[in-house]
Structures are given as structure tokens and as C-alpha cells.
MARZA-394020 format. One record per residue (C-alpha): residue in one letter; x, y, z; residue number from 1. Coordinates in steps of 0.25 Angstrom, whole numbers, plus 5000, padded with zeros to 4 digits. Layout:
BEGIN
site aa = A&east = X&north = Y&up = Z&i = NUM
...
//
This chain:
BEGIN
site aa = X&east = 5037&north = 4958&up = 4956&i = 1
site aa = X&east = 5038&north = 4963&up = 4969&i = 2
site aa = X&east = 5052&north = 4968&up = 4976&i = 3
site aa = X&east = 5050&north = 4972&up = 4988&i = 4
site aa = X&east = 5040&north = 4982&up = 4996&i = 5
site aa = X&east = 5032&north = 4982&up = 5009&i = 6
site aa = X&east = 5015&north = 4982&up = 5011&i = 7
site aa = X&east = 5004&north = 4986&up = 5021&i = 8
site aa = X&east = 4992&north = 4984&up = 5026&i = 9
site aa = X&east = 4981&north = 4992&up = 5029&i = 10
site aa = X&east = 4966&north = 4987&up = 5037&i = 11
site aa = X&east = 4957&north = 5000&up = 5040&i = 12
site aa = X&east = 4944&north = 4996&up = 5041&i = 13
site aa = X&east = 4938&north = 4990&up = 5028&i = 14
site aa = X&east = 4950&north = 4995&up = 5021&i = 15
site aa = X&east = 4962&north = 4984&up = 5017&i = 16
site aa = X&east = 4974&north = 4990&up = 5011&i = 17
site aa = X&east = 4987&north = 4986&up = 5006&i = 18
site aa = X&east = 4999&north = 4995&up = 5004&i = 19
site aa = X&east = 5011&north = 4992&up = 4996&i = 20
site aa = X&east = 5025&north = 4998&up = 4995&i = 21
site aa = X&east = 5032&north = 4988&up = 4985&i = 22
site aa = X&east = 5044&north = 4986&up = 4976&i = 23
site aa = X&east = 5040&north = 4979&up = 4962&i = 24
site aa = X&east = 5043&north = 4978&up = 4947&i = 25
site aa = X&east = 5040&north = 4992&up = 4945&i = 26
site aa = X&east = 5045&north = 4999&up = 4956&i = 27
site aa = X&east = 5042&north = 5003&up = 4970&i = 28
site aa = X&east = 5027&north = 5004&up = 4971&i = 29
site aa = X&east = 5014&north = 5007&up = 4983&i = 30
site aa = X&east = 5001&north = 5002&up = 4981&i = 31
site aa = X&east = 4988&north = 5001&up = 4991&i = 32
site aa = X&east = 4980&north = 4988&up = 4989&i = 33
site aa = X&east = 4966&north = 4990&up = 4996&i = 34
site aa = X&east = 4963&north = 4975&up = 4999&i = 35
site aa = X&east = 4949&north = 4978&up = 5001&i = 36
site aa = X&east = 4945&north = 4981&up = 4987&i = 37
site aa = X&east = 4957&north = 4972&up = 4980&i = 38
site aa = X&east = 4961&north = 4986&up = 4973&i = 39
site aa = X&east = 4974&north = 4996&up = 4974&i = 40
site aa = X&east = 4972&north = 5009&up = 4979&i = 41
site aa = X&east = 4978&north = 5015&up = 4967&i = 42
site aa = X&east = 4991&north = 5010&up = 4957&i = 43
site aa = X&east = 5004&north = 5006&up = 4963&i = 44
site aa = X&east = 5013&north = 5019&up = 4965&i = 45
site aa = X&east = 5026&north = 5019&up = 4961&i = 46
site aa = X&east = 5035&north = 5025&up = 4972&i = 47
site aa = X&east = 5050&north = 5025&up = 4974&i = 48
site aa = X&east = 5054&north = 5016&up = 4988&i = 49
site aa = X&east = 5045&north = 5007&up = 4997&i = 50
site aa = X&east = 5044&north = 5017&up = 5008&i = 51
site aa = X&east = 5037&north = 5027&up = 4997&i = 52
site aa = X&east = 5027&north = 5017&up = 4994&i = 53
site aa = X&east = 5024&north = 5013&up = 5007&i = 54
site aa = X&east = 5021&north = 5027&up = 5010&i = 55
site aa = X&east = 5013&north = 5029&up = 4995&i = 56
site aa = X&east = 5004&north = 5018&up = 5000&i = 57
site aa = X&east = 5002&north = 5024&up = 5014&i = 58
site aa = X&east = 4997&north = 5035&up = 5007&i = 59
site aa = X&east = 4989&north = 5028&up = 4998&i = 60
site aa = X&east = 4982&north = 5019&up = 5008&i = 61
site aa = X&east = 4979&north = 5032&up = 5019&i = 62
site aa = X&east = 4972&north = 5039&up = 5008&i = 63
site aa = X&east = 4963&north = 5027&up = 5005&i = 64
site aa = X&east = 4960&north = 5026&up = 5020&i = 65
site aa = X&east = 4957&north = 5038&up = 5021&i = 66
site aa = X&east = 4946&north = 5039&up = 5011&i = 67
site aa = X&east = 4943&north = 5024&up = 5011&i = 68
site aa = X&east = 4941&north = 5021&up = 5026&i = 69
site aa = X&east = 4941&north = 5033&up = 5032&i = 70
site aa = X&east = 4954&north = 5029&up = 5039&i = 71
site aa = X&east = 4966&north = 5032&up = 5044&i = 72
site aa = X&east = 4980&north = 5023&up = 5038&i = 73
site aa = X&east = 4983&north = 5014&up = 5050&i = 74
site aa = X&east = 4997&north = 5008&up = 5054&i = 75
site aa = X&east = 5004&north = 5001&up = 5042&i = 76
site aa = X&east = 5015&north = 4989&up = 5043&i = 77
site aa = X&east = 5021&north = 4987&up = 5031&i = 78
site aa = X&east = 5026&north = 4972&up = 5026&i = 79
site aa = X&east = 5035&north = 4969&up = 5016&i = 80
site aa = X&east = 5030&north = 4964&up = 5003&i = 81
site aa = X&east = 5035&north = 4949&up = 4998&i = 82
site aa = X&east = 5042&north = 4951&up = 4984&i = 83
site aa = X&east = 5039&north = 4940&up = 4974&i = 84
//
């Protein structure tokens, strides 16, 4: 069940991501979900606040850029997530 957090969306090029930064049943977690092929980056990371996860994904998301599209991580604005 989710708590609390934020999320982000990325659009570079052919490239479709979403970074999350949220509170759940099991702790604080990021993720990157690439939208394009319906799969995540890697596991959900346990980290210890929102701001830490947000900063995890970035991370996570540049690198994948980088090597996927060749490009650079564009601007983010972050939302706030809807808990259930």
C-alpha cells in the first residue's frame, strides 16, 4: 500500500521513463519504470527518505540515457504520488 511519495517523467527521444521516490508497505523505495518496453530498470532500492530516492532514480535514469539514447537527462518535475 502506498503512503506517500513523489514521481517523474522522462520523453527523450524514443525513450519513455518513469522515476519513482515512494513510501510503501516496506519502506521508502526508487524505481525507474521504462514505459517503452513495460519493464523496470532494475529492482526497487530500498533507501532512507524521499529526497534519497528521488536522487537514486535520477541516477538510475541518466545512466540508462546515456547508454540507451545517447542522451543527456532533461529537466524533471516531480508530482506527488496518490496513496490508495
Amino acid at each position: 500500500m502506498l503512503t506517500g511519495g513523489v514521481w517523474a517523467e522522462i520523453r527523450v527521444g524514443n525513450e519513455h521513463l518513469r522515476l519513482f521516490s515512494e513510501h510503501n508497505a516496506q519502506g521508502v523505495q526508487a524505481s525507474v519504470y521504462n514505459m517503452t518496453t513495460k519493464s523496470w530498470l532494475a529492482p526497487s532500492e530500498l533507501v532512507e527518505e524521499i529526497e534519497q530516492g528521488k536522487e537514486r532514480a535520477i541516477e538510475r535514469a541518466r545512466e540508462y540515457l546515456k547508454h540507451a539514447a545517447h542522451s543527456e537527462m532533461p529537466p524533471l518535475t516531480w508530482k506527488e504520488s496518490r496513496s490508495r
